[in-house]
C-alpha positions in Angstrom: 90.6 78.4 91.4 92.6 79.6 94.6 94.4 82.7 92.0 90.7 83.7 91.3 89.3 83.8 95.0 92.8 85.9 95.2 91.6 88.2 93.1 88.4 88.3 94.2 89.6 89.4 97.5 91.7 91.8 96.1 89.0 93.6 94.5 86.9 93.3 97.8 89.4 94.9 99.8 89.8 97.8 97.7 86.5 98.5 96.9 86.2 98.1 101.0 88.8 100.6 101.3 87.6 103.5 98.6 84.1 102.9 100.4 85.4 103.9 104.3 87.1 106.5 102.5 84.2 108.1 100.8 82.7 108.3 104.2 85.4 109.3 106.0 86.7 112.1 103.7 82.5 113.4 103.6 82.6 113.6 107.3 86.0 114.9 107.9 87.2 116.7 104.9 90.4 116.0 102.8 92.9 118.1 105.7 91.2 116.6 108.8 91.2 113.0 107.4 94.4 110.6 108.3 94.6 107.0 106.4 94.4 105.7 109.9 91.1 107.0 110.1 90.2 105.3 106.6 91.9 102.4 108.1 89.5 101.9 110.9 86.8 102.9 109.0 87.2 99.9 106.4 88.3 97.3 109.1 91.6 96.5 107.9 95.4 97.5 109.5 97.0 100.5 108.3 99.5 98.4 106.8 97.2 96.8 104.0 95.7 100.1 102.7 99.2 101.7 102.0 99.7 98.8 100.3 96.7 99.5 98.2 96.7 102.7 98.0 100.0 104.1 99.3 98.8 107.2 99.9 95.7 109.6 101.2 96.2 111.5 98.6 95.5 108.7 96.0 92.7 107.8 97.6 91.2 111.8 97.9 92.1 111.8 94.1 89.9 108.7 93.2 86.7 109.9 95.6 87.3 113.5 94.3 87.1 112.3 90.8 84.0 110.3 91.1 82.3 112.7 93.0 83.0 115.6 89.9 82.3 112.7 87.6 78.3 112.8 89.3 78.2 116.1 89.7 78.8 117.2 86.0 77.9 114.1 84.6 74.0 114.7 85.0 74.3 117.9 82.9 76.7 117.3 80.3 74.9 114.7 78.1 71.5 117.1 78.4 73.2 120.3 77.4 75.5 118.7 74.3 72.3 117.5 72.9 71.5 118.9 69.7 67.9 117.3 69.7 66.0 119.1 72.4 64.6 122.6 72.1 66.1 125.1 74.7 63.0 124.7 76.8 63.6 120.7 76.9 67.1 121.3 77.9 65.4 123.2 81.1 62.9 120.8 82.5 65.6 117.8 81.7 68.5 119.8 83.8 66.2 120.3 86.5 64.6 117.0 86.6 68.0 115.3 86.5 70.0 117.1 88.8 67.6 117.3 91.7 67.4 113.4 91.3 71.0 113.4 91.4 71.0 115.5 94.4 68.5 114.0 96.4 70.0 110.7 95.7 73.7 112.1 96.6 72.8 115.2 99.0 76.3 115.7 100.5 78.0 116.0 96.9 77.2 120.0 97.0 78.8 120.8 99.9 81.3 118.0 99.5 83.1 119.8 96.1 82.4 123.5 97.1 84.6 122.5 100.7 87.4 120.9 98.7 87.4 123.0 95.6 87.5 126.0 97.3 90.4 125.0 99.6 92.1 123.6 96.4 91.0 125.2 93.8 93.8 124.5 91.3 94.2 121.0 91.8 90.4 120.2 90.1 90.4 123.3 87.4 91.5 120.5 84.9 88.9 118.3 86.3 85.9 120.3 86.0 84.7 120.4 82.3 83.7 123.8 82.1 85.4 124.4 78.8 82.7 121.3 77.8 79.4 123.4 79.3 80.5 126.7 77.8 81.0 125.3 74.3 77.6 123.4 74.4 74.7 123.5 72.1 72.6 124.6 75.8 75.1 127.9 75.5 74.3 128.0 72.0 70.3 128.4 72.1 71.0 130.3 74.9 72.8 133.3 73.0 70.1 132.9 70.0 67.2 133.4 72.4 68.9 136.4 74.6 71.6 137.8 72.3 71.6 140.3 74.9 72.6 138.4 78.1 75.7 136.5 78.5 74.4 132.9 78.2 76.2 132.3 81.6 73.7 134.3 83.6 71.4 131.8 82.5 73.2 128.8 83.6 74.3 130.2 86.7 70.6 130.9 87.4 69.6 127.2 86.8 72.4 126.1 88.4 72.0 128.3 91.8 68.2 127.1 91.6 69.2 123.2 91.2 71.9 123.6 93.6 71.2 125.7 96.8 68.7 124.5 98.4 70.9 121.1 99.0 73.4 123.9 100.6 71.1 125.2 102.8 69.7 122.0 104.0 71.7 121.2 107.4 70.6 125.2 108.1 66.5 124.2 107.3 66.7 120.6 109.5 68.7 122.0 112.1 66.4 125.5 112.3 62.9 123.0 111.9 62.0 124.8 108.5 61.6 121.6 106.7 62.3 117.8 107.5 63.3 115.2 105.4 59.9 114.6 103.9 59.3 117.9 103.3 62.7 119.3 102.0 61.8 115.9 98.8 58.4 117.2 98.5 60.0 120.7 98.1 62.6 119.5 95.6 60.3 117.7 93.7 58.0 120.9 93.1 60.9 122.5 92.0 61.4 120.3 89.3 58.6 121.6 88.0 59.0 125.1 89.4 62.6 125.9 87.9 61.6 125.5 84.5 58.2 128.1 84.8 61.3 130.3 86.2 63.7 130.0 83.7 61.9 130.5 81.2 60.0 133.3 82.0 63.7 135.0 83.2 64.6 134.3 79.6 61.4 136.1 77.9 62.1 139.1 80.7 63.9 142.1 78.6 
């Protein structure tokens, strides 16, 4: 019994620890970040997290990771799926990544910071080989044979994406408020796909 309340605490403490640390690292960034920082953030001495984690680093790696993991995850099982029309691919995109991105709405500016300032420590991570090789890119290139099927997916992915970029600029400047920037989102869910689609039919 006492090994098992052991353990239990063990998994408390780290999951304590990777918690502070996925606030800390949102608010600070990977550079500005010290595990003194995560230390205080989580409650515990500096002491105890190297022992769990030995290093900031480790810990950037396992945030990073999960964060990539949510961010690519939403799209990957929609566009590998050989059982949806093009057009269903569209509307299932959209309506799943802007509920990803509403529910997570620090995760786009999150990865763009810390991929852009290390770009070649998450090239392996990102499964872009995955996207390009889907059935999505497929359809694509039999619709438009005469568009690269990548214009396409950047177009879906810019209309998904930036308006979660630009949202610190539209609360700060009054544009929209909270409410109104989900009300927004939510139209678009239905708006993307009416654009897409009529990009796609545009020769």
């Amino acid at each position: 019994m006492a090994k098992k309340k052991v353990g239990e605490l063990d998994l408390s403490t780290e999951e304590k620890i990777k918690e502070a640390a996925k606030k800390v690292f949102l608010k600070k960034g990977y550079a500005a970040t010290r595990t003194r920082d995560i230390a205080d953030e989580s409650g515990i001495n500096l002491a105890l997290l190297n022992y769990y984690f030995r290093s900031k680093e480790k810990l950037f790696d396992l945030v990073m990771l999960e964060k990539l993991e949510k961010f690519f995850g939403a799209i990957a099982p929609v566009l590998n799926n050989a059982g949806t029309t093009l057009e269903q691919k569209i509307t299932l995109f959209s309506n799943n990544y802007i509920d990803l991105l509403l529910a997570n709405p620090e995760l786009p500016l999150f990865i763009l910071s810390e991929v852009n300032q290390a770009p070649e420590r998450f090239a392996h991570r990102l499964p872009v080989g995955k996207i390009v090789e889907s059935h999505f890119i497929k359809q694509l290139q039999e619709k438009r044979p005469d568009v690269h099927p990548l214009h396409f997916l950047m177009n879906l992915l810019g209309m998904s994406v930036f308006p979660f970029i630009m949202k610190p600029i539209f609360n700060a400047s009054g544009i929209l408020n909270e409410k109104n920037f989900t009300a927004r989102m939510e139209e678009r869910k239905v708006l993307i796909p009416k654009w897409i689609n009529a990009i796609l039919k545009t020769k």
